[in-house]
C-alpha positions in Angstrom: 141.8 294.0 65.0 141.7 296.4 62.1 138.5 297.4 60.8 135.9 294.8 61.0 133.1 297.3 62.2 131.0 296.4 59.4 131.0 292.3 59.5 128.4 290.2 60.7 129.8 288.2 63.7 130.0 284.8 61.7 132.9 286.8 59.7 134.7 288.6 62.8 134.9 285.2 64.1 136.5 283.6 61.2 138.9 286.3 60.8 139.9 286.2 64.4 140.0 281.7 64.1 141.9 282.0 60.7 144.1 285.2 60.8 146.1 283.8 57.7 143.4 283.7 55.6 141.0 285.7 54.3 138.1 285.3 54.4 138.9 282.0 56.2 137.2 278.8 54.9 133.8 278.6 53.8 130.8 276.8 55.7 131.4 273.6 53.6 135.0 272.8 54.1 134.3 273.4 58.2 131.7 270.9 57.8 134.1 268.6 56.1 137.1 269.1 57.8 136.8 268.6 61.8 139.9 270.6 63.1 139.4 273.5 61.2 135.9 272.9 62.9 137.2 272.9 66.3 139.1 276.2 66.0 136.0 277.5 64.5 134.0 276.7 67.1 136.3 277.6 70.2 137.4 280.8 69.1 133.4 281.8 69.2 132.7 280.3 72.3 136.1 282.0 73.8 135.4 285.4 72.4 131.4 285.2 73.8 132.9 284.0 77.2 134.9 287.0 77.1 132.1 289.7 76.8 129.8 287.4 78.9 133.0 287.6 81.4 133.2 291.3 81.0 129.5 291.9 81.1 129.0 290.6 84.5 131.0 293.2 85.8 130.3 296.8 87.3 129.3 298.9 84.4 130.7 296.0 81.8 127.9 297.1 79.3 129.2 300.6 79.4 132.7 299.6 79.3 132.0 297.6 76.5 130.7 300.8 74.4 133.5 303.0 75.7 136.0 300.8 74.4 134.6 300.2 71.3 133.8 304.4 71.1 137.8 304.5 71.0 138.8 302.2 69.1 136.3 303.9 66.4 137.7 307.3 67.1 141.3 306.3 66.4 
């Protein structure tokens, strides 16, 4: 993903659900409109199953902070 750094996670997420839109829709049309819900939804609890996922492993913490170190760096 390019740039992002400076979101709040409810906005990283909706990028990442709605690539083709930005910002992606807003609070009231998810609440109206269950699919776009549903991808909501699912792509947060993928991407925090992925860092729980790579958490749990040997030195996933510090992993975590190395990979995001290079992405910054590039």
């Amino acid at each position: 993903m390019d740039g992002g750094d400076n979101l709040v996670w409810e906005a990283l997420v909706m990028r990442l659900a709605f690539p083709e839109q930005s910002p992606g829709p807003a609070r009231e049309e998810l609440a109206r409109d269950p699919t776009l819900n549903e991808v909501a939804v699912g792509t947060l609890f993928g991407l925090l199953d992925e860092f729980l996922q790579r958490r749990a492993k040997h030195n996933g913490v510090a992993k975590i902070f190395d990979e995001y170190g290079s992405r910054r760096r590039q």
